[in-house]
C-alpha positions as CSV (number, residue, x, y, z in Angstrom):
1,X,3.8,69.0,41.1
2,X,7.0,67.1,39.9
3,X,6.8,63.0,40.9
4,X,9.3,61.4,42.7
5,X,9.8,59.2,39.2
6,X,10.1,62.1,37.0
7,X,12.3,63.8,39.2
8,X,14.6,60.7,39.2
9,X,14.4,60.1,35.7
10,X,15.8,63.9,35.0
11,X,18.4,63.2,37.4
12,X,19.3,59.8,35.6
13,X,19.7,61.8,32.0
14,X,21.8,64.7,33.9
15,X,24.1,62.1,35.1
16,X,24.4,60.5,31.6
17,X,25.0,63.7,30.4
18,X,27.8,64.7,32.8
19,X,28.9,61.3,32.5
20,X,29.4,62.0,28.4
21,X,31.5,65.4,29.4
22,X,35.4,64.6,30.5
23,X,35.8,65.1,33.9
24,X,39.0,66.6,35.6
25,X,38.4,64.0,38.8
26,X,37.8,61.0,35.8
27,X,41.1,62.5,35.1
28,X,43.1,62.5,38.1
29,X,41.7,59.2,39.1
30,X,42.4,57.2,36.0
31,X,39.0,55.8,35.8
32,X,37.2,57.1,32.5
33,X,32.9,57.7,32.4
34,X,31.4,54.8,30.8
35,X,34.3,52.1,31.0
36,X,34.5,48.8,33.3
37,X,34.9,49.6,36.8
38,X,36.6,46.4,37.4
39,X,39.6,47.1,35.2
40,X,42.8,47.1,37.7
41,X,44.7,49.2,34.8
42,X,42.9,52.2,36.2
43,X,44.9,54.3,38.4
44,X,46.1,52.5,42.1
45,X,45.5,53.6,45.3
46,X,47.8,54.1,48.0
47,X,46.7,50.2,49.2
48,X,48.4,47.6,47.3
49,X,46.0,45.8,44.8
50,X,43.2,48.7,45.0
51,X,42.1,50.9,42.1
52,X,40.5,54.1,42.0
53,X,37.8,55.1,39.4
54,X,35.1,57.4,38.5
55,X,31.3,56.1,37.6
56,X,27.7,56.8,38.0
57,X,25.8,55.7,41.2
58,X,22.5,55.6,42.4
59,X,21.0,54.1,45.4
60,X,18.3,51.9,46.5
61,X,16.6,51.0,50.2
62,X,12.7,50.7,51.3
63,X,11.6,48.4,48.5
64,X,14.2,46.1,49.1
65,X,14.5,46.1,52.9
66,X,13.5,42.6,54.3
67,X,14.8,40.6,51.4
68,X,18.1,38.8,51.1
69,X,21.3,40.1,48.9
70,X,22.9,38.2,46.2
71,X,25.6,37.7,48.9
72,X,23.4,36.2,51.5
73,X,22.6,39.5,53.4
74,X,19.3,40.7,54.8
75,X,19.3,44.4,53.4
76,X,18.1,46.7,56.5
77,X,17.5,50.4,57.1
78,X,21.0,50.3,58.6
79,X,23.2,47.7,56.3
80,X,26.0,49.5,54.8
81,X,27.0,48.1,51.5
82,X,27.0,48.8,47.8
83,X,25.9,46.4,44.3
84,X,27.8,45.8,41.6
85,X,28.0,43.6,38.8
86,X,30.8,41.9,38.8
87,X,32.9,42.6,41.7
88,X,33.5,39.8,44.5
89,X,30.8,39.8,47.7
90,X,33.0,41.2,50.7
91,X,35.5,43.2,48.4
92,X,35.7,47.0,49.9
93,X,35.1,50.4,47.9
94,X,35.7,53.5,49.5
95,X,33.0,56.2,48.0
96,X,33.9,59.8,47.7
97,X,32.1,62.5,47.3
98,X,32.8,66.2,47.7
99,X,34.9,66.2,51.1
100,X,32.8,63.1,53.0
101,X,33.9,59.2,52.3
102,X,32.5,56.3,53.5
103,X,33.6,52.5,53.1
104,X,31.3,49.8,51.9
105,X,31.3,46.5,51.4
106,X,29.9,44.7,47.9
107,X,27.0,42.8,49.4
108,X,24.5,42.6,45.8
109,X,24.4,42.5,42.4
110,X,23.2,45.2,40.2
111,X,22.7,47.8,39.4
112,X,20.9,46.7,36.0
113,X,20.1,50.3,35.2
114,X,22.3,51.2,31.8
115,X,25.1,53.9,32.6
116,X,24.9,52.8,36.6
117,X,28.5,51.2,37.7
118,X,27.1,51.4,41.6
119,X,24.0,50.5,43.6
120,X,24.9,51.6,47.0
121,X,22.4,51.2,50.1
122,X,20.3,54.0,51.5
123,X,22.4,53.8,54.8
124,X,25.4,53.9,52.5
125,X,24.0,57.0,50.6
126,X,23.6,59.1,53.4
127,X,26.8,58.7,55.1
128,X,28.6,59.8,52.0
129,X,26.0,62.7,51.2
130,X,24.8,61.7,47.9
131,X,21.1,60.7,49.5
132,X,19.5,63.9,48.0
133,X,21.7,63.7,44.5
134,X,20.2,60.7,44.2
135,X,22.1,59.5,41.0
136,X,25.5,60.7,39.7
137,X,29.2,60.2,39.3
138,X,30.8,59.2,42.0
139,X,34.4,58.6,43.2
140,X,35.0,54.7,44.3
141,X,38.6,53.2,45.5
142,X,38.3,49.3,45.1
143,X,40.3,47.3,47.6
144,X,39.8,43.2,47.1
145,X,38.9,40.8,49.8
146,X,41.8,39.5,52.1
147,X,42.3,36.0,50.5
């Protein structure tokens, strides 16, 4: 029987390697596998200072629940948010993928996982559908916090 690492770890190469492949939606969005995500040259959105781009995600939940966020949130079964590097706590990023979207707001940093632009929660994962994928490309529009 497969382990819940191995199974993980395959999915984690499979995303590198689609990630390595042009994409048509890294394409249409402007955002190109393996740059910066916080690059405002990528392609804009319909809202005024928000870019759209196209990078590997993977999520995270149980081990963490319990324990304050980089941004001063207790992370629970229900928070919705995402993790990213560099991106300001409170900016917005609507994730798409296939036809569901969900917004969520940056509330951590990481992920520290190489090839990984996004760490979104587990309540975060589900509501977009990409719970089971586990790890992959994902579309993100990234909208700044109101000043």
């Amino acid at each position: 029987m497969t382990s819940k690492r191995t199974i993980r770890a395959i999915a984690g190469l499979a995303c590198v390697a689609a990630l390595t492949v042009a994409s048509p939606a890294a394409a249409q969005t402007g955002g190109t596998p393996g740059g910066t995500t916080t690059e405002p040259t990528a392609t804009p959105s319909t809202s005024p200072g928000s870019w759209t781009v196209y990078k590997a995600a993977t999520w995270y939940g149980p081990g963490f629940w319990g324990k304050q966020t980089a941004c001063g949130v207790t992370l629970t079964p229900t928070t919705l948010g995402v993790a990213h590097r560099k991106l300001p706590c409170g900016t917005q990023v609507t994730f798409s993928y296939g036809s569901r979207s969900v917004t969520a707001t940056v509330i951590d940093r990481g992920p520290f996982h190489k090839g990984f632009a996004w760490d979104l929660t587990k309540k975060t994962a589900k509501r977009v559908g990409f719970l089971a994928v586990g790890s992959g490309p994902i579309t993100a529009t990234v909208s700044p916090p109101a000043p």
